[in-house]
mmCIF file of the N, C-alpha and C atoms, coordinates in Angstrom:
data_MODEL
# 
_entry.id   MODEL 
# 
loop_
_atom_site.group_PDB 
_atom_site.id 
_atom_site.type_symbol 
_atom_site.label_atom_id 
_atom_site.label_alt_id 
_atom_site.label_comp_id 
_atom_site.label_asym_id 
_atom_site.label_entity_id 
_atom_site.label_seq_id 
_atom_site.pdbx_PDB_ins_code 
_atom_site.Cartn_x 
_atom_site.Cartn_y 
_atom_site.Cartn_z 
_atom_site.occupancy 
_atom_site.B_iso_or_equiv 
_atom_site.pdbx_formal_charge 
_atom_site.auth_seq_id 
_atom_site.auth_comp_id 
_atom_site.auth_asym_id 
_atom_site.auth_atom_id 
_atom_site.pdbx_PDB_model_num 
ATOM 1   N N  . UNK A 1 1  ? 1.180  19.614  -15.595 1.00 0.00 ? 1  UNK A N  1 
ATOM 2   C CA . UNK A 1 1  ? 0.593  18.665  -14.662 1.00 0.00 ? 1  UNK A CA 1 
ATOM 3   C C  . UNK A 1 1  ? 1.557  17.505  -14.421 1.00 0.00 ? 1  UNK A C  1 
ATOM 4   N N  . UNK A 1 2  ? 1.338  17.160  -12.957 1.00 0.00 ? 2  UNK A N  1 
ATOM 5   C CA . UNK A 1 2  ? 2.450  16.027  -12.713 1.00 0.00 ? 2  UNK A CA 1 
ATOM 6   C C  . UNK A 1 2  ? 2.019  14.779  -13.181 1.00 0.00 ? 2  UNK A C  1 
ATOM 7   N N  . UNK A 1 3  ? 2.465  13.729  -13.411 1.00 0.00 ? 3  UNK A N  1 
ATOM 8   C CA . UNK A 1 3  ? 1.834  12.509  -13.817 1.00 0.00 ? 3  UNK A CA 1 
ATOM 9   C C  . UNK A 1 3  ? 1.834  11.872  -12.475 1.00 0.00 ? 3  UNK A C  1 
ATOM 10  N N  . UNK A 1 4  ? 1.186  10.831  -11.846 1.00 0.00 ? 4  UNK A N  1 
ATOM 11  C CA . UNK A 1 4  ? 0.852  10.291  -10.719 1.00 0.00 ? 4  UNK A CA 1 
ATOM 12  C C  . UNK A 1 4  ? 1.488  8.979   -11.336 1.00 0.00 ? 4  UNK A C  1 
ATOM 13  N N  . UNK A 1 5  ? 1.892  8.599   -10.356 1.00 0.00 ? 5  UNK A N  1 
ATOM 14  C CA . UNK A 1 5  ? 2.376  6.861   -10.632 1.00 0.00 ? 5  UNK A CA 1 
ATOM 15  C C  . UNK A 1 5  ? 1.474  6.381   -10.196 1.00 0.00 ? 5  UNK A C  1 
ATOM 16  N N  . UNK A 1 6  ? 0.808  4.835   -11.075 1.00 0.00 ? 6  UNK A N  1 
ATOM 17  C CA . UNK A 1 6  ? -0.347 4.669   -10.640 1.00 0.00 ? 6  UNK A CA 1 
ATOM 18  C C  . UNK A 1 6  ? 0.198  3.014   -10.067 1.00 0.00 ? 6  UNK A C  1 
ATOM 19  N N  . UNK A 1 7  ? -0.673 2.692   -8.917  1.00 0.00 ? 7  UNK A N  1 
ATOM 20  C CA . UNK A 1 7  ? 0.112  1.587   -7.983  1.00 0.00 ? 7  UNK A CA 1 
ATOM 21  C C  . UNK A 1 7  ? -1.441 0.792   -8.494  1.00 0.00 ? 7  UNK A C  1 
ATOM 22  N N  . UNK A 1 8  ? -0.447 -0.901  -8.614  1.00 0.00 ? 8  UNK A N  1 
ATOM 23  C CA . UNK A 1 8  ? -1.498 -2.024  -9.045  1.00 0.00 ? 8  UNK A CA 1 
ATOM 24  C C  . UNK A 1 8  ? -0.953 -3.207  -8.113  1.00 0.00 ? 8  UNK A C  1 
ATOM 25  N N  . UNK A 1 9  ? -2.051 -3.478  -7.349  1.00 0.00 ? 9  UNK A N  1 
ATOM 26  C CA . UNK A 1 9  ? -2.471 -4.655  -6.930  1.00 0.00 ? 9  UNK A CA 1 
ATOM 27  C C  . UNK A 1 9  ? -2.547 -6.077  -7.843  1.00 0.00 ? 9  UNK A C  1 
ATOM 28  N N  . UNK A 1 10 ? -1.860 -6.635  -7.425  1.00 0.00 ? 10 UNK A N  1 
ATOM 29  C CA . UNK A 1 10 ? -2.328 -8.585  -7.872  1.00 0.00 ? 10 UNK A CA 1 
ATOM 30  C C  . UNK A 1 10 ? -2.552 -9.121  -6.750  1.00 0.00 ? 10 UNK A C  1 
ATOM 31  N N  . UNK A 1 11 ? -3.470 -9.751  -6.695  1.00 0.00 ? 11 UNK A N  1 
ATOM 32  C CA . UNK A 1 11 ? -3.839 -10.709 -5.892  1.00 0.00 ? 11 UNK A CA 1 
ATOM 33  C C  . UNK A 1 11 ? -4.043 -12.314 -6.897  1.00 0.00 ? 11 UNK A C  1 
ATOM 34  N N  . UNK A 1 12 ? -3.060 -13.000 -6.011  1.00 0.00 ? 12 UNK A N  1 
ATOM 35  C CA . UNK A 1 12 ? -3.212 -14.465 -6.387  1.00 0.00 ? 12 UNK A CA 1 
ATOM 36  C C  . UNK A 1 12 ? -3.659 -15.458 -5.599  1.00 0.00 ? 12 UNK A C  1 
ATOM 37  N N  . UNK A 1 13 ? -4.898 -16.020 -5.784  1.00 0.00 ? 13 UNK A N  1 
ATOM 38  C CA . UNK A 1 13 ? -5.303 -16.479 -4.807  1.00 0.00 ? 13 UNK A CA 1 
ATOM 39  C C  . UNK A 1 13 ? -5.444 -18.233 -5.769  1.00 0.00 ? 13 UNK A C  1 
ATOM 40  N N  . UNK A 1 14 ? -5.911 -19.445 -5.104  1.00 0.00 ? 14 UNK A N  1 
ATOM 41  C CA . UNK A 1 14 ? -6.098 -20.206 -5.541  1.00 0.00 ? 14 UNK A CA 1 
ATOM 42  C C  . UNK A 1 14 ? -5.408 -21.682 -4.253  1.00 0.00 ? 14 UNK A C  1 
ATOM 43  N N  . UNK A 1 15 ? -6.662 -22.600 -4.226  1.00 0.00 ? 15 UNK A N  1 
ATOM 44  C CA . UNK A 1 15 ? -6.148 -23.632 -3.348  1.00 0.00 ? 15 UNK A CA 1 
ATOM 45  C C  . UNK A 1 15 ? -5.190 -24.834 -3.971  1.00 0.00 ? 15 UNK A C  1 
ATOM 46  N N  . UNK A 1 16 ? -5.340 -24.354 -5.480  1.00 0.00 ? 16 UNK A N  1 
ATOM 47  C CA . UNK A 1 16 ? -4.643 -25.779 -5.910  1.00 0.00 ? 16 UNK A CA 1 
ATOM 48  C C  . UNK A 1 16 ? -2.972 -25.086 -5.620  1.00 0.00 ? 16 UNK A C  1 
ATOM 49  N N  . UNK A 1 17 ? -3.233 -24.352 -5.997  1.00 0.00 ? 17 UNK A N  1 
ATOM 50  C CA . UNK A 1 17 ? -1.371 -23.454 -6.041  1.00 0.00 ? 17 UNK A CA 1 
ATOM 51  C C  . UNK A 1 17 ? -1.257 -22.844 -4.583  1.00 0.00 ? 17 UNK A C  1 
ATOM 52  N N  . UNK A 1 18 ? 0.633  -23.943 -4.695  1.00 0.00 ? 18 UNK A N  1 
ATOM 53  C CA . UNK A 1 18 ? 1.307  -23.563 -3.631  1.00 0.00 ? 18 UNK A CA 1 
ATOM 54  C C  . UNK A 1 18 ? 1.575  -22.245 -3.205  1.00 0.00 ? 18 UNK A C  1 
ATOM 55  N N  . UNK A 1 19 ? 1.837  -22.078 -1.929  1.00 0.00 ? 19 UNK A N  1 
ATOM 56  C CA . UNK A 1 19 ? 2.830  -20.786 -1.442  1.00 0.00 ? 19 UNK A CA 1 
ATOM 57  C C  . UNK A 1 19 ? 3.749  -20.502 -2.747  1.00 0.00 ? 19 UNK A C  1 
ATOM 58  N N  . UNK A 1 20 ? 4.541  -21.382 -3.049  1.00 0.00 ? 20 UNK A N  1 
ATOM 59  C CA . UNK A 1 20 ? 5.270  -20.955 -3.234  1.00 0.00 ? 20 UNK A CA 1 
ATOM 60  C C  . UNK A 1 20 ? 5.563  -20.713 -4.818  1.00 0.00 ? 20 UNK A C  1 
ATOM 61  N N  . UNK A 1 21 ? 4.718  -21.297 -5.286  1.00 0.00 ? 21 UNK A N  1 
ATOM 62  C CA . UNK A 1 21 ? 4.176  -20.785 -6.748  1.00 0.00 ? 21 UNK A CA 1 
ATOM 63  C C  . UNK A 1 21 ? 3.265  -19.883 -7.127  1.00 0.00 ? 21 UNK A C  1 
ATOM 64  N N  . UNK A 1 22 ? 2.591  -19.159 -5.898  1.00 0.00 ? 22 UNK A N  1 
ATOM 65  C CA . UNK A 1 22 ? 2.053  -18.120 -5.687  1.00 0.00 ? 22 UNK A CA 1 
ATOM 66  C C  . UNK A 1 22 ? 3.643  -16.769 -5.801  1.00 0.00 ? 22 UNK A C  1 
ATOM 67  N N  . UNK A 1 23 ? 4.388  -17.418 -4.692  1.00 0.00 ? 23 UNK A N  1 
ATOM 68  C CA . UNK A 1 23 ? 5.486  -16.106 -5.091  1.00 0.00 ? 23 UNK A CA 1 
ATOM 69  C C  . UNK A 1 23 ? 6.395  -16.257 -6.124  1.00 0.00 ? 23 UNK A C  1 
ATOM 70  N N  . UNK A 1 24 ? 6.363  -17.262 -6.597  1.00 0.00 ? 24 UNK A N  1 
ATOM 71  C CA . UNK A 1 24 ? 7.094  -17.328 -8.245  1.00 0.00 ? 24 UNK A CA 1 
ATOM 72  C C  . UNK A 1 24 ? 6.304  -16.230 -9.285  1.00 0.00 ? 24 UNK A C  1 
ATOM 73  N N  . UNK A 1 25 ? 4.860  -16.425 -9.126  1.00 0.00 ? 25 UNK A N  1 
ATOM 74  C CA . UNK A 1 25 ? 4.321  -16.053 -10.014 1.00 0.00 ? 25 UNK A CA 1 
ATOM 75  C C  . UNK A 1 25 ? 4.125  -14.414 -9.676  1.00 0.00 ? 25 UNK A C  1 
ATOM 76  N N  . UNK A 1 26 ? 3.743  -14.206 -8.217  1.00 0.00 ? 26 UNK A N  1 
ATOM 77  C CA . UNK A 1 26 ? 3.365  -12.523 -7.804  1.00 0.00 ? 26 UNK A CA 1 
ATOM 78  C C  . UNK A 1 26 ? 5.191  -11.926 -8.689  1.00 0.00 ? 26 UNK A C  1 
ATOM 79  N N  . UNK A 1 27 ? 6.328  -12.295 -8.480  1.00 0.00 ? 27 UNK A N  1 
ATOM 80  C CA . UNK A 1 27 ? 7.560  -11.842 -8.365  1.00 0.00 ? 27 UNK A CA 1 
ATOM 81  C C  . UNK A 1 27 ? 7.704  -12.077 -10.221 1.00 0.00 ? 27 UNK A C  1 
ATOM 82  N N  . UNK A 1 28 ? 7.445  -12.623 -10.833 1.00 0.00 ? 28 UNK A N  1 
ATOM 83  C CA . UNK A 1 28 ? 7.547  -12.882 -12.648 1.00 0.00 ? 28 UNK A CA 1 
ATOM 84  C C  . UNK A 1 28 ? 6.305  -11.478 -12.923 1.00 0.00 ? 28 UNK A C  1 
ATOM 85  N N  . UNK A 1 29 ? 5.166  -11.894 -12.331 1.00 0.00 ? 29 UNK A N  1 
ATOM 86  C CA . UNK A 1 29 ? 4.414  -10.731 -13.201 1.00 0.00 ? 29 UNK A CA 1 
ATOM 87  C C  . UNK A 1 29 ? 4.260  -9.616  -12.524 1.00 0.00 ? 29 UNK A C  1 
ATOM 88  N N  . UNK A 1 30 ? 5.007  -8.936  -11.199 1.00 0.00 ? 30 UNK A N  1 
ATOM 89  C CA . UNK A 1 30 ? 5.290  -7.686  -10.363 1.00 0.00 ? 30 UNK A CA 1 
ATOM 90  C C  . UNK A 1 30 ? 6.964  -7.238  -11.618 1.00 0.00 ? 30 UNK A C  1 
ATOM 91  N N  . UNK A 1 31 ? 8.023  -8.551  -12.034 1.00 0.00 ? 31 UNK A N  1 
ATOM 92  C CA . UNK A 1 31 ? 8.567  -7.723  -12.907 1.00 0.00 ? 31 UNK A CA 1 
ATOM 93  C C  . UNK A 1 31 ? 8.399  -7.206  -14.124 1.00 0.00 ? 31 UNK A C  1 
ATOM 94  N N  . UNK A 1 32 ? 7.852  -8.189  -14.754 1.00 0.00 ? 32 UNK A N  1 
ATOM 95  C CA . UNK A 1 32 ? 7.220  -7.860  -16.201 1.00 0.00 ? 32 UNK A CA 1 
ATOM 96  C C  . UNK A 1 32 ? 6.746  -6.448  -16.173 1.00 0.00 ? 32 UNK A C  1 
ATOM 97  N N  . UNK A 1 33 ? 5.350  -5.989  -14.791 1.00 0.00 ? 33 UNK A N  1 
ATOM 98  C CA . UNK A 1 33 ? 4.874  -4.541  -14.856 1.00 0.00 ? 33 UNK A CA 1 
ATOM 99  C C  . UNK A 1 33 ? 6.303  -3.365  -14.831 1.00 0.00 ? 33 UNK A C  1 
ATOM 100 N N  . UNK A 1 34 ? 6.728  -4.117  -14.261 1.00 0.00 ? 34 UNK A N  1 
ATOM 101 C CA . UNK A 1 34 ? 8.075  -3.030  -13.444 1.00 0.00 ? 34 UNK A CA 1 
ATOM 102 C C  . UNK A 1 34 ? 8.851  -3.009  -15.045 1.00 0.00 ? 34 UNK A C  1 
ATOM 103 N N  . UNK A 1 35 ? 9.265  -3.913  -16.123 1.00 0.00 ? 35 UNK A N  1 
ATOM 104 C CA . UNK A 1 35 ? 10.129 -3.609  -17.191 1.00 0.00 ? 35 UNK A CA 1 
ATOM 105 C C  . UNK A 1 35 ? 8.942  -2.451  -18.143 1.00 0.00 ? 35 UNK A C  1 
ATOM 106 N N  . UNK A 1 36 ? 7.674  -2.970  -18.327 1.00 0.00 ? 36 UNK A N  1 
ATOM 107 C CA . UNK A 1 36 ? 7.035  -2.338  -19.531 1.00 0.00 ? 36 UNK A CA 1 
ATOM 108 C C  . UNK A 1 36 ? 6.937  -0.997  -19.057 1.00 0.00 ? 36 UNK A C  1 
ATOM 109 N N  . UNK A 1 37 ? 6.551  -0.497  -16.886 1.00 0.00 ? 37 UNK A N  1 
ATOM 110 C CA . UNK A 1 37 ? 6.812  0.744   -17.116 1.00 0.00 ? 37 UNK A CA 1 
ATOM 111 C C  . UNK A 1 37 ? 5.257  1.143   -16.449 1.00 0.00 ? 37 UNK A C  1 
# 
């Protein structure tokens, strides 16, 4: 059987946090998933 890569969504939402600490943070914990795998 093949293994399926399984695709995960984050959503960061929040009014106190900027744009742009929104993409600090999507881009730190999109790599973290991407090193463990």
């Amino acid at each position: 059987m093949k293994r399926r890569r399984q695709v995960k969504y984050i959503f960061v939402t929040g009014g106190v946090v900027s744009s742009l600490g929104k993409g600090i943070t999507s881009a730190s914990i999109g790599l973290l998933l991407k090193l463990r795998g």
